[in-house]
C-alpha positions in Angstrom: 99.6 73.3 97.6 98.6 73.3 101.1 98.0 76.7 102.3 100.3 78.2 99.9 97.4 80.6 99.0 96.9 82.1 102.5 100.6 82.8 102.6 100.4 84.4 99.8 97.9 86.4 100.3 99.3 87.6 104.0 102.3 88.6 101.8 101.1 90.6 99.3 99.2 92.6 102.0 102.0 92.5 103.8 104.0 94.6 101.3 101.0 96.6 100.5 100.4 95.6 97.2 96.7 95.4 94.9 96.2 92.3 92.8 96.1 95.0 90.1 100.1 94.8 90.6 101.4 92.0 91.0 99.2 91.2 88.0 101.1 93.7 86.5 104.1 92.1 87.5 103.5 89.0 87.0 100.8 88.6 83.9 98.6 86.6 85.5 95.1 88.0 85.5 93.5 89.4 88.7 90.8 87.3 88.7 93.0 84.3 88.6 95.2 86.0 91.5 92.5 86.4 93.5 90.9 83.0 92.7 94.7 81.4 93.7 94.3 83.7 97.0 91.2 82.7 98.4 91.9 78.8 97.3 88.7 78.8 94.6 91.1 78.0 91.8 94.1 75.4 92.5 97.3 76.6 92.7 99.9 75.1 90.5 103.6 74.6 91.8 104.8 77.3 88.4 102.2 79.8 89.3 103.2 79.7 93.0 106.9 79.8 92.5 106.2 83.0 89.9 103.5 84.9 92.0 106.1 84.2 95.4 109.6 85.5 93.2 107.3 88.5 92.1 107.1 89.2 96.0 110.1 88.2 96.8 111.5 90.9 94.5 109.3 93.5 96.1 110.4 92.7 99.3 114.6 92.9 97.8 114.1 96.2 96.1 112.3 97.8 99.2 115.0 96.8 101.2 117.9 98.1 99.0 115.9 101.2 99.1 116.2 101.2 102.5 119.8 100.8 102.6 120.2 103.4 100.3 118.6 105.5 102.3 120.3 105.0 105.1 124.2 105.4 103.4 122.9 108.9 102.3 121.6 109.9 105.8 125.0 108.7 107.5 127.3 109.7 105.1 
């Protein structure tokens, strides 16, 4: 999985997230996380589909926070 593990990497910092959670999240084991991120352990297609939709979610429930926040500021 060519540079899969940079990208996600650059996401989980992105969102501001320890491996500590999305471990939590997710059940994989920090080490292996980290291992995934910094390409010392290959990266299979499930664990990079599960580790990205753990992300993914992040990124859906920040944004419906945001929205939220916004319909009470307007209305």
């Amino acid at each position: 999985m060519a540079n899969y593990n940079i990208e996600l990497k650059n996401k989980r910092k992105e969102l501001g997230l320890t491996l500590s959670e999305v471990s939590e999240m997710t059940g994989i084991a920090i080490p292996n996380i980290s291992m995934y991120e910094n390409g010392i352990k290959n990266l299979t297609e499930s664990r990079y589909l599960l580790l990205d939709a753990a992300l993914d979610k992040i990124i859906l429930l920040k944004i419906s926070k945001l929205k939220n926040l916004s319909k009470k500021k307007y209305v």
